[in-house]
C-alpha positions in Angstrom: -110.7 -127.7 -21.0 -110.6 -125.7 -17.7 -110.9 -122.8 -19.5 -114.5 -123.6 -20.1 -115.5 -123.2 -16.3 -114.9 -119.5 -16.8 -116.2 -118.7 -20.5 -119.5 -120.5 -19.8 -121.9 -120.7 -17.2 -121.5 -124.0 -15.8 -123.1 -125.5 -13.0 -122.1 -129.0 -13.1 -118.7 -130.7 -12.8 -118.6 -134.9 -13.8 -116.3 -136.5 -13.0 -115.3 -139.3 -15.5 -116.3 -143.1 -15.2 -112.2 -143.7 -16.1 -111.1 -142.4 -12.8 -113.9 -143.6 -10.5 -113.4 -147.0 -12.4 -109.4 -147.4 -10.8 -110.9 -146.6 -7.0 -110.3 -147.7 -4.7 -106.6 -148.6 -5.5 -105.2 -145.8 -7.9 -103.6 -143.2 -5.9 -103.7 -141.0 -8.8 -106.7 -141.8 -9.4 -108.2 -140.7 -6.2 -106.0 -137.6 -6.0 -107.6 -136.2 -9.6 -110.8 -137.3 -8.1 -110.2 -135.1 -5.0 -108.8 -132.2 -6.7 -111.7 -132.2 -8.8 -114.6 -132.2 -5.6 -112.2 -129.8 -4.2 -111.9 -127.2 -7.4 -116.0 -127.9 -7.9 -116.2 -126.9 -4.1 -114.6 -123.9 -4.5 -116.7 -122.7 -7.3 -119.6 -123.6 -5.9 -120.5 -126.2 -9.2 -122.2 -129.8 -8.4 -120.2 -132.8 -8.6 -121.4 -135.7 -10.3 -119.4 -139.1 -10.6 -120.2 -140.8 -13.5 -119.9 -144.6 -13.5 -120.1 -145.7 -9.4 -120.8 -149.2 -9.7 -119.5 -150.2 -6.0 -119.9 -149.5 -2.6 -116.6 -148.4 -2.1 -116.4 -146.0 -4.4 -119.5 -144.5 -3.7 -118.2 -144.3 0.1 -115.0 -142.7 -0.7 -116.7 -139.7 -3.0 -119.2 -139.4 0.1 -116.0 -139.2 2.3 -114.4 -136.4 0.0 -117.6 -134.5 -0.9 -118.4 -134.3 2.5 -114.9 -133.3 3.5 -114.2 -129.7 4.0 -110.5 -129.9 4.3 -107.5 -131.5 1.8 -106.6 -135.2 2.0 
């Protein structure tokens, strides 16, 4: 629950092996992935991505982590 960023103190985001598992490919997929270096951006939380098993994928959470603006 989102609700927990703010009750706890949380300094670490993952992000779930089921979404990093459809990437490249699932544009929904990518967007939640996105939103969710984006949100852990903003609250200044680490990101970890939880099951990157190609070099694709790990290149396209470099790409966002290391983007400063939205897709």
């Amino acid at each position: 629950s989102l609700s927990y960023l703010k009750r706890f103190p949380i300094e670490r985001i993952k992000i779930d092996r089921s979404f990093i598992a459809d990437l490249p490919g699932s544009a929904e997929s990518e967007a939640i992935v996105v939103a969710i270096i984006q949100m852990g951006r903003a609250l200044r939380l680490s990101v970890t991505a939880e099951g990157v098993e190609t070099e694709a994928q790990r290149e396209l959470i470099a790409e966002q982590a290391e983007n400063k603006t939205p897709r």
